[in-house]
C-alpha positions as a printed NumPy array, in Angstrom:
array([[  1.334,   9.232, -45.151],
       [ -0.168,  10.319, -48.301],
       [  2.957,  12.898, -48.911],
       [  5.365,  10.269, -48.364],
       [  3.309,   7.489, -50.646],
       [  3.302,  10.028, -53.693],
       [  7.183,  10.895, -53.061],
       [  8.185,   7.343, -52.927],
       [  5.84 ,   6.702, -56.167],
       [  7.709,   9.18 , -57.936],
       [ 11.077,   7.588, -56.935],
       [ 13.348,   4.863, -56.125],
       [ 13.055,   3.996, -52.407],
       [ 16.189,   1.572, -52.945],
       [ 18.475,   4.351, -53.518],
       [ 17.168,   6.735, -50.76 ],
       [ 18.093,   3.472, -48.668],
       [ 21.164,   3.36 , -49.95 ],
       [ 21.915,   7.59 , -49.777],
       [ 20.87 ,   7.194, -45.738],
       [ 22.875,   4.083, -44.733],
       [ 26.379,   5.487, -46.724],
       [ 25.596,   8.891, -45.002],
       [ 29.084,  10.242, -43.427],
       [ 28.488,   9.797, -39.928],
       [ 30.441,  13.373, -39.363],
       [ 28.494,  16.038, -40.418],
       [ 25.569,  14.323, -38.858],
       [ 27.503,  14.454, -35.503],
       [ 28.691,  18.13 , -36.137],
       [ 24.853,  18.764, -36.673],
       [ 24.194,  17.037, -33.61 ],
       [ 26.077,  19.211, -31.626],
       [ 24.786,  22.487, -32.916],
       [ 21.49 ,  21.487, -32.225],
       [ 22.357,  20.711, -28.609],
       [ 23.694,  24.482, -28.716],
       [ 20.072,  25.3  , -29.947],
       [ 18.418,  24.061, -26.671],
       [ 20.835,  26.002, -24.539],
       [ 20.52 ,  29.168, -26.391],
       [ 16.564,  28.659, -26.721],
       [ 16.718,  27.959, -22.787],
       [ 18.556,  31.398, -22.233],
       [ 16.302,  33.054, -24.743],
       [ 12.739,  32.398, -22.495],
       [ 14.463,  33.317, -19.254],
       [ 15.151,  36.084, -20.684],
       [ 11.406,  36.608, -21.045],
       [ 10.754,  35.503, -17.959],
       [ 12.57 ,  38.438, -16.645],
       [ 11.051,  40.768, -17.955],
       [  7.794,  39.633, -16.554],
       [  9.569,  39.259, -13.397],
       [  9.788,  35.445, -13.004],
       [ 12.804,  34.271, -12.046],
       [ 13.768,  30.676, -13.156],
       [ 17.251,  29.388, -13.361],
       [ 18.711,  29.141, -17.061],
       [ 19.678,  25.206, -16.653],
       [ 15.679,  24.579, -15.534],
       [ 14.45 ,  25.993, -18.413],
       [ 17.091,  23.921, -20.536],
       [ 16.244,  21.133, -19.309],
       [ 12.662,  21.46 , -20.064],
       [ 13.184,  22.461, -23.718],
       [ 14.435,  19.121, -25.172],
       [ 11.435,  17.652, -23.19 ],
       [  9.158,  19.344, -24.85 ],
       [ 10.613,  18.658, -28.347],
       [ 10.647,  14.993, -26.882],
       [  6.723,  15.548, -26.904],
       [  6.951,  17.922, -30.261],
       [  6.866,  14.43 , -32.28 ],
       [  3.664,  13.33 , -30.82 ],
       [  1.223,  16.009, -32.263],
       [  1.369,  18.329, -35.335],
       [  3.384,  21.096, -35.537],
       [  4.447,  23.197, -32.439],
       [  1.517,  22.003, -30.361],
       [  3.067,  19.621, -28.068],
       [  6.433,  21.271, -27.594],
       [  4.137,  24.522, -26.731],
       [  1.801,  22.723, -24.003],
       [  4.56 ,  21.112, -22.636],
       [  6.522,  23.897, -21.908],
       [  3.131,  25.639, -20.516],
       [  2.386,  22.626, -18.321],
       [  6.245,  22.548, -16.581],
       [  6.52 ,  26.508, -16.356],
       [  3.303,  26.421, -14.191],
       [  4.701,  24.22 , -12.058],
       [  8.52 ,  26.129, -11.879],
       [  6.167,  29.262, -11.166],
       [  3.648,  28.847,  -8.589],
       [  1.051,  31.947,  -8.577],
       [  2.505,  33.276, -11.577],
       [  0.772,  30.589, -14.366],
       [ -1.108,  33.002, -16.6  ],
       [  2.008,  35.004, -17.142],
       [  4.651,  32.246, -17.398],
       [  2.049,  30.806, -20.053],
       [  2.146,  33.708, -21.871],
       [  6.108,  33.608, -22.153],
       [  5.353,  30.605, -24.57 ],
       [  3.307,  32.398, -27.072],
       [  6.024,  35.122, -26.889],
       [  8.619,  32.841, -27.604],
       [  7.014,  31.08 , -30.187],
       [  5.525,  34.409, -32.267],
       [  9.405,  35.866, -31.956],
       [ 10.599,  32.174, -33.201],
       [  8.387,  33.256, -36.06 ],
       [  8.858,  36.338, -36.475],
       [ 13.212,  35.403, -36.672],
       [ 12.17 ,  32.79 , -39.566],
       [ 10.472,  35.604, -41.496],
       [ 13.225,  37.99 , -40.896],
       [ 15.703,  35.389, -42.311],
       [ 13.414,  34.596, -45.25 ],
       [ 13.094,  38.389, -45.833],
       [ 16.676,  38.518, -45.729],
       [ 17.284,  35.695, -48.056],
       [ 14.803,  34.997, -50.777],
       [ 16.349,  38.03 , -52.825],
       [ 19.53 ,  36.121, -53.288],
       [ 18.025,  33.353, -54.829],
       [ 14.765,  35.368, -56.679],
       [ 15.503,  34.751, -59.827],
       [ 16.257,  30.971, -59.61 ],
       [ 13.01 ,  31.12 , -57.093],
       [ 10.968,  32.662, -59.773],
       [ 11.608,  30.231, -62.228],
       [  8.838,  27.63 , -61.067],
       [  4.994,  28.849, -60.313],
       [  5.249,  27.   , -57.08 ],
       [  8.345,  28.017, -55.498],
       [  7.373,  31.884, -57.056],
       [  4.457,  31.588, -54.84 ],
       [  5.637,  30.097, -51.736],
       [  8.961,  32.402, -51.438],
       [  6.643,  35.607, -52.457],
       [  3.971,  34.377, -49.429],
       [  7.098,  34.117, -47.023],
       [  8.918,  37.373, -48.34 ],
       [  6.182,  39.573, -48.088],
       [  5.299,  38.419, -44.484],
       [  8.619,  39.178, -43.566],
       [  8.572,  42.467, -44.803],
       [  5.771,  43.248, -42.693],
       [  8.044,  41.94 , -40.104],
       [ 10.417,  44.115, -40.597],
       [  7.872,  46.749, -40.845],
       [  6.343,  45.636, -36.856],
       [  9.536,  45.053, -35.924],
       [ 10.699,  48.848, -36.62 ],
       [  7.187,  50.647, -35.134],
       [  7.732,  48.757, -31.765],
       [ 11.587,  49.586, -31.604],
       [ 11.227,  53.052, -32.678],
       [  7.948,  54.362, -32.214],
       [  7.248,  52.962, -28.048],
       [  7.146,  56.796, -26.341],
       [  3.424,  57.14 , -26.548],
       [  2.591,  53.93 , -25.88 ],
       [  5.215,  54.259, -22.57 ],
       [  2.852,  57.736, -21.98 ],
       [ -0.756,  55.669, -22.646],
       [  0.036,  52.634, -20.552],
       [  1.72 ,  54.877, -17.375],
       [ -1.404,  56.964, -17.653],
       [ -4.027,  54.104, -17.906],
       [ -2.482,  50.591, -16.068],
       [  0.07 ,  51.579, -13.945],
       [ -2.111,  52.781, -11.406],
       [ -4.784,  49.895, -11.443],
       [ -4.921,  46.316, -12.008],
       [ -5.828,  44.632, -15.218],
       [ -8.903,  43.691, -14.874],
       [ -9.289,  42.119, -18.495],
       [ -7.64 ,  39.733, -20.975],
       [ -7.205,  43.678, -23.092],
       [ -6.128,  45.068, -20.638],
       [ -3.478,  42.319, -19.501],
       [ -2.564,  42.266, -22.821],
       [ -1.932,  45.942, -22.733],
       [  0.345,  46.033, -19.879],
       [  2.707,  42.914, -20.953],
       [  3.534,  45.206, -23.929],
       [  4.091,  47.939, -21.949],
       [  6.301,  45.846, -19.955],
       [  7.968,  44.712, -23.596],
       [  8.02 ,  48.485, -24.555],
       [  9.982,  49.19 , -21.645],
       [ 12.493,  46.184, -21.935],
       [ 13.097,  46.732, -25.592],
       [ 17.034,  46.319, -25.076],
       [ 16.003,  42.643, -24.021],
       [ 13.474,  41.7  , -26.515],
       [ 16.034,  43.168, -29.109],
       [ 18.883,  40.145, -27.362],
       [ 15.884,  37.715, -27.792],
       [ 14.871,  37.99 , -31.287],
       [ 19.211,  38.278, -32.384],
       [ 18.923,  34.707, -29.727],
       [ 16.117,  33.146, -32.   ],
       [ 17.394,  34.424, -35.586],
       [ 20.739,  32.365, -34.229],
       [ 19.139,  29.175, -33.323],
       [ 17.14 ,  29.66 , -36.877],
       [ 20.715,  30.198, -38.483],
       [ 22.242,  26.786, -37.103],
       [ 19.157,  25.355, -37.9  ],
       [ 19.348,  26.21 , -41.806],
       [ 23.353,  24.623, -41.185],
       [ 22.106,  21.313, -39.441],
       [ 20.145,  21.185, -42.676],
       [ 23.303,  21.625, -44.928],
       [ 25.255,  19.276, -42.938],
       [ 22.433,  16.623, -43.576],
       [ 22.521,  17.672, -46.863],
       [ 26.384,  17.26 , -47.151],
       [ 25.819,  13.844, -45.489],
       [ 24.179,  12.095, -48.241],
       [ 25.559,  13.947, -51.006],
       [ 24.032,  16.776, -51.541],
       [ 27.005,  19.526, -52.531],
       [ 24.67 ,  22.765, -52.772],
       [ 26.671,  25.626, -50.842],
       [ 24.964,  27.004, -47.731],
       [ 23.532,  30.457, -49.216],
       [ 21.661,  28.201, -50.842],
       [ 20.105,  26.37 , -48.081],
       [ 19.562,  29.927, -46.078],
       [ 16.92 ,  30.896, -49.171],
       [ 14.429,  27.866, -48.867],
       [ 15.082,  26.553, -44.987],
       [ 13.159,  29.124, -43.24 ],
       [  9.966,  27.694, -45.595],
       [ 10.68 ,  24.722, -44.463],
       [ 11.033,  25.896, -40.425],
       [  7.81 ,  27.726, -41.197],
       [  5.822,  25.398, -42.191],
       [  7.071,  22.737, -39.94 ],
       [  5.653,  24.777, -37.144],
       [  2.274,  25.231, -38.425],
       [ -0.278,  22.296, -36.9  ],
       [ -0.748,  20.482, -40.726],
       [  1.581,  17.119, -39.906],
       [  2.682,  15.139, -36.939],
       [  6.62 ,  16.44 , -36.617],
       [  6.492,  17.934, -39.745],
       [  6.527,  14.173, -41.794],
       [  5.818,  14.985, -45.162],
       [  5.75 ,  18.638, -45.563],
       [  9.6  ,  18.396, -44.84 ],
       [ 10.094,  16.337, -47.509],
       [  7.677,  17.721, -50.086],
       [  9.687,  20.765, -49.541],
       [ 13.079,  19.314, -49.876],
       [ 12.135,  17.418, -53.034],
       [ 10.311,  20.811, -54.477],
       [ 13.496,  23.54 , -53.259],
       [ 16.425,  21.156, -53.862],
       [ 14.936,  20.167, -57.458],
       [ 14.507,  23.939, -58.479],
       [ 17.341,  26.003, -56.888],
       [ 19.889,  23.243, -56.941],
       [ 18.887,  20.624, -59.332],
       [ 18.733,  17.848, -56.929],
       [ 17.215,  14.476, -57.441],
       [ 13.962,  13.389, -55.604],
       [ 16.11 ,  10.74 , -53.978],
       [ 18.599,  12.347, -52.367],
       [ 16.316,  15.551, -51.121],
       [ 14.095,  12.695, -49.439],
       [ 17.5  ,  10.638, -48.186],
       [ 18.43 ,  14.685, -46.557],
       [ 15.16 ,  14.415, -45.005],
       [ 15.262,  11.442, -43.381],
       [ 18.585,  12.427, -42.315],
       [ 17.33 ,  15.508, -40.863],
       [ 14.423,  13.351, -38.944],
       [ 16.659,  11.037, -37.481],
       [ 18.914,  13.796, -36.081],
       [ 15.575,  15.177, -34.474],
       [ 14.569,  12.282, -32.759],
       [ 18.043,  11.736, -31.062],
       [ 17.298,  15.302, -29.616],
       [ 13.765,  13.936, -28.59 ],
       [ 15.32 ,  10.695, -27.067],
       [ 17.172,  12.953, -24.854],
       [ 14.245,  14.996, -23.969],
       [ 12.718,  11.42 , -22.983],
       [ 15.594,  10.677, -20.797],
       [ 15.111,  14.097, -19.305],
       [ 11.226,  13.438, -18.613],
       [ 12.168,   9.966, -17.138],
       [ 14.818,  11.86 , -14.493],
       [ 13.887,  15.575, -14.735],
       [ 11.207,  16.802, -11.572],
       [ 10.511,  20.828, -11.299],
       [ 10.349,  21.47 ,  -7.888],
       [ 12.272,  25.131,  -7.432],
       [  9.849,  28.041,  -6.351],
       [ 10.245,  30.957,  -8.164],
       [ 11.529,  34.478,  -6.341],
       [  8.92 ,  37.673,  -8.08 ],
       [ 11.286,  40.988,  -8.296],
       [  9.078,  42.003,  -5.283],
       [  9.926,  39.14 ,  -2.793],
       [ 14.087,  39.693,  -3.757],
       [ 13.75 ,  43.552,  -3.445],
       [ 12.298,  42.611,   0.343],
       [ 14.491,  39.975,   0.871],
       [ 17.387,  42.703,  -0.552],
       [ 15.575,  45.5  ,   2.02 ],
       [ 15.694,  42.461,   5.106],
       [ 19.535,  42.072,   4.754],
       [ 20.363,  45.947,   4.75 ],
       [ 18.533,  46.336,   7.738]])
């Protein structure tokens, strides 16, 4: 509330009115329906890592369960509520498996992180020198740049150097249970190590759904005016996707639009007005997706068990014979 009350102090609410109701209605509905391709790709993307665990869960449950949990994303700050929620319905879609279908959020939310970095790393150099030109942007794009270097730099020791680790974990877990939170720990990424082909699908998955994300931004952008070309928006969105996730505001209200105000005004000389008019644009875009995730909690009741690779090779070995 105090972000907002400075940004409106420092401009003309009247005309941020005005740059929201004269918005062209189709970009907003082109962004709409990217951002519906977002929950279907983001649905794919964790059964993906449910597979690997084992945990078998159709692909249209887990997209159905997504939008809910955006629905309840706009209730607390940051990721927390779209990250519970998910935890609380995967327990129930896997039944004796909790602990590790729980842990599939994390994962899913560090490589959502990880594929905002990775764009950012990819990005910021374009811009740097219009970046560089204010102290705070300098700072902010240097902060994001360097973590997604080191990225990168994670990134390539788990694709390229998992041999020993394969050697360590067949030689110390494979042969026991985990008995400890190190020692699960240990043998999901062993299991990860040995799936690397599908982690490698899931982190191209999430650096898509961050790549229509930084165009749902342009399109809002283009709605109310704002003509900056999309290279443009790929150097300062991931910031903004960043720091949206991180617990400081409910939703991300008024980070997103200190960040609009400060990116737009540097890279692209945008006035106040119109950044905070994108914004709001933005916002209202996201709770359409949530009011469909409500809808979906009203109707939507997880009841399939889930089949462990175990129970299907048996069931596989009962039909042969």
């Amino acid at each position: 509330v105090a972000i907002i009350a400075w940004l409106f102090h420092r401009t003309d609410a009247h005309l941020v009115w005005l740059s929201v109701r004269d918005a062209h209605r189709i970009p907003i509905v082109v962004g709409l329906i990217l951002w519906l391709a977002t929950i279907v790709i983001a649905g794919w993307r964790w059964n993906r890592l449910l597979g690997i665990l084992g945990i078998h869960i159709p692909v249209k449950s887990l997209t159905c369960v997504v939008p809910i949990a955006q629905f309840f994303s706009v209730f607390l700050p940051g990721s927390t509520g779209d990250d519970l929620t998910r935890m609380l319905y995967v327990s129930r879609l896997a039944p004796g498996r909790v602990g590790e279908a729980c842990t599939t959020v994390l994962l899913d939310r560090f490589i959502g992180l990880v594929s905002v970095l990775l764009l950012a790393a990819f990005c910021i150099p374009w811009q740097w020198s219009i970046m560089s030109s204010s102290s705070q942007t300098r700072w902010i794009a240097f902060g994001m740049l360097a973590a997604g270097v080191v990225s990168c730099l994670g990134g390539a020791v788990f694709f390229l150097a998992g041999h020993p680790t394969h050697r360590w974990f067949e030689k110390r877990l494979r042969l026991r249970t985990a008995h400890s939170l190190r020692d699960e720990a240990a043998r999901i990424w062993g299991v990860l190590c040995d799936n690397k082909l599908v982690v490698a699908k899931v982190i191209g998955a999430a650096v898509i759904i961050q790549l229509i994300h930084c165009v749902v931004f342009y399109l809002a952008g283009l709605s109310v005016g704002v003509s900056s070309s999309l290279p443009i928006w790929l150097t300062f969105v991931p910031i903004v996707l960043a720091s949206n996730a991180l617990p400081i505001t409910i939703a991300g209200i008024g980070v997103r639009e200190y960040l609009l105000v400060l990116f737009l005004g540097v890279i692209a000389g945008v006035d106040s007005e119109r950044a905070i008019a994108t914004s709001f644009v933005i916002f209202a875009m996201i709770l359409a997706m949530c009011l469909l995730g409500g809808l979906l909690y009203i109707f939507y009741r997880p009841k399939r068990k889930i089949v462990t690779v175990d129970e299907a090779v048996a069931s596989a070995g009962a039909a042969e014979d």
